[in-house]
C-alpha positions as CSV (number, residue, x, y, z in Angstrom):
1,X,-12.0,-30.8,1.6
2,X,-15.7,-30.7,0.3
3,X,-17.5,-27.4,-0.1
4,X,-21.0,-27.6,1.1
5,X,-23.2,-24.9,0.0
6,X,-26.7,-24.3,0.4
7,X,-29.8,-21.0,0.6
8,X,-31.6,-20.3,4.1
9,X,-34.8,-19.5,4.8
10,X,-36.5,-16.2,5.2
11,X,-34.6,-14.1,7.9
12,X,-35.3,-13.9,11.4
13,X,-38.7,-10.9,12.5
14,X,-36.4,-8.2,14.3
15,X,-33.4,-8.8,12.4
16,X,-31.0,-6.0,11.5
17,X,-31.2,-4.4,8.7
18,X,-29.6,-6.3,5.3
19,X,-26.3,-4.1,4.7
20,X,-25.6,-5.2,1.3
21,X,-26.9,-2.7,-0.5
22,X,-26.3,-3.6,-4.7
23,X,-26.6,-7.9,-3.8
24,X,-29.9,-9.4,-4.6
25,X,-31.5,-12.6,-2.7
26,X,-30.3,-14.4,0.9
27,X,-26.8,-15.4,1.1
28,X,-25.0,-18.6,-0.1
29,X,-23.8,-20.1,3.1
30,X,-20.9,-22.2,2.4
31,X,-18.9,-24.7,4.6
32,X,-16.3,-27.2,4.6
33,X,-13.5,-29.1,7.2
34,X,-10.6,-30.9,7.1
35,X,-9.4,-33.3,9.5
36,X,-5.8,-33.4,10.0
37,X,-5.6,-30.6,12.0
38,X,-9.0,-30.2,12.6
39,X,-11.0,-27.1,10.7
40,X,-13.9,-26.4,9.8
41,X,-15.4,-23.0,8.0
42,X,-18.3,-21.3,7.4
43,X,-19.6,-18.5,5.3
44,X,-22.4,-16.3,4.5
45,X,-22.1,-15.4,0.9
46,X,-23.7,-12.5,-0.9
47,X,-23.2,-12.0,-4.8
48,X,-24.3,-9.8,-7.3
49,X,-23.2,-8.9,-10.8
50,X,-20.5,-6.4,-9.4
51,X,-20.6,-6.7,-5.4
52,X,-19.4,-9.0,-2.5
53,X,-20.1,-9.7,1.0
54,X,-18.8,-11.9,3.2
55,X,-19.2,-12.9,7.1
56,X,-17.4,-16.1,8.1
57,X,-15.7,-18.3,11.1
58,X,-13.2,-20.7,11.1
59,X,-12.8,-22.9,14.2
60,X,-9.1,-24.5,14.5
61,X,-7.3,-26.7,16.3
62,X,-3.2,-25.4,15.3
63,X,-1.3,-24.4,17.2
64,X,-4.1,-24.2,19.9
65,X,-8.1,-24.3,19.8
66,X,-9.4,-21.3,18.1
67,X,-12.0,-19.8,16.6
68,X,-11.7,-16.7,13.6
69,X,-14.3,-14.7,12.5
70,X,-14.0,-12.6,9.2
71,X,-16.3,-10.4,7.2
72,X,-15.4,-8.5,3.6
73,X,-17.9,-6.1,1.8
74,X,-17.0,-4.2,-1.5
75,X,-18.8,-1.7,-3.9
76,X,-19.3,-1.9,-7.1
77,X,-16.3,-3.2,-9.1
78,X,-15.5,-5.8,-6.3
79,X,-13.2,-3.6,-4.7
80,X,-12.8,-4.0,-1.2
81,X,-13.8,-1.2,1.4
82,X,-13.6,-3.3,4.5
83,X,-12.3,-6.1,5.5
84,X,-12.2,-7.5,9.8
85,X,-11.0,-10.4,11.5
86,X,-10.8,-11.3,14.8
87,X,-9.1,-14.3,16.5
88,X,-9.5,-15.7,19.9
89,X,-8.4,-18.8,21.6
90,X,-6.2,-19.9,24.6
91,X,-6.9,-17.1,26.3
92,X,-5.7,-14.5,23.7
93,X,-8.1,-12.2,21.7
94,X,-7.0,-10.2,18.8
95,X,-8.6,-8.5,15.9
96,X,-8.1,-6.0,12.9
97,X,-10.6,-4.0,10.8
98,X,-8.9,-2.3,7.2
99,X,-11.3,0.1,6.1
100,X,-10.7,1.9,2.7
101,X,-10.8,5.5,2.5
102,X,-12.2,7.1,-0.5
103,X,-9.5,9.2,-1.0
104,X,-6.5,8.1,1.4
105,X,-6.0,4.6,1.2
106,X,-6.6,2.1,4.2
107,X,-7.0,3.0,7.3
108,X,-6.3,0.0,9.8
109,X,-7.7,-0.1,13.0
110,X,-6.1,-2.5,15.9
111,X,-8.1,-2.6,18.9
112,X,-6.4,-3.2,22.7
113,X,-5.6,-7.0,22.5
114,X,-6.6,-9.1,25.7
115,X,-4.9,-12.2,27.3
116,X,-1.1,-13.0,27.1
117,X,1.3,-12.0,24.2
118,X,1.8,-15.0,21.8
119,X,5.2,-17.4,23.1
120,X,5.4,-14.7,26.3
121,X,2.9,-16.3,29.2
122,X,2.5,-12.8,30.3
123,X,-0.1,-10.5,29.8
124,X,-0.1,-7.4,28.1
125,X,1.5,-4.3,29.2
């Protein structure tokens, strides 16, 4: 397994707004795969002297197809204030966001999953 990385070109006219405030430049994207099971990954990287920001996917092929996307961001320190993922394949659909409260911790946030519990055949109740 063989990271890639590389810089892209300018973005896109009528793209979104950059939200990593504190990072300087375009992101790193970085990629790699393995064969046996099949993955492969990629990532947007930003980096500065005291932030992070991430926004990947991972396609997979155990235990079924699949396909994760992820994104982290922190402030300055590197510590984490959000973190997502989301997962989908074989008909299943799941995802989590952990955001970090100033004052209280995390607060975790599981939206309604779609398709059939894992192992059950059945869909959700």
């Amino acid at each position: 397994m063989t990271p890639r990385t590389s810089t892209p070109g300018p973005t896109a006219k009528g793209a979104a707004p950059d939200p990593t405030v504190g990072t300087r430049g375009p992101p790193s994207a970085v990629a790699w795969s393995k064969n046996e099971p099949f993955r492969a990954e990629f990532a947007d990287v930003r980096l500065s002297s005291n932030r992070l920001t991430v926004e990947g996917v991972a396609i997979g092929s155990v235990p079924v197809p699949y396909r994760l996307d992820c994104a982290l961001a922190t402030v300055a320190g590197f510590v984490a204030t959000q973190v997502e993922v989301s997962a989908r394949g074989d008909g299943r659909q799941r995802s989590l966001t952990l955001t970090r409260l100033s004052s209280r911790g995390w607060v975790t946030t599981w939206p309604a999953s779609r398709g059939p519990r894992a192992g059950s055949g059945h869909p959700p109740r």
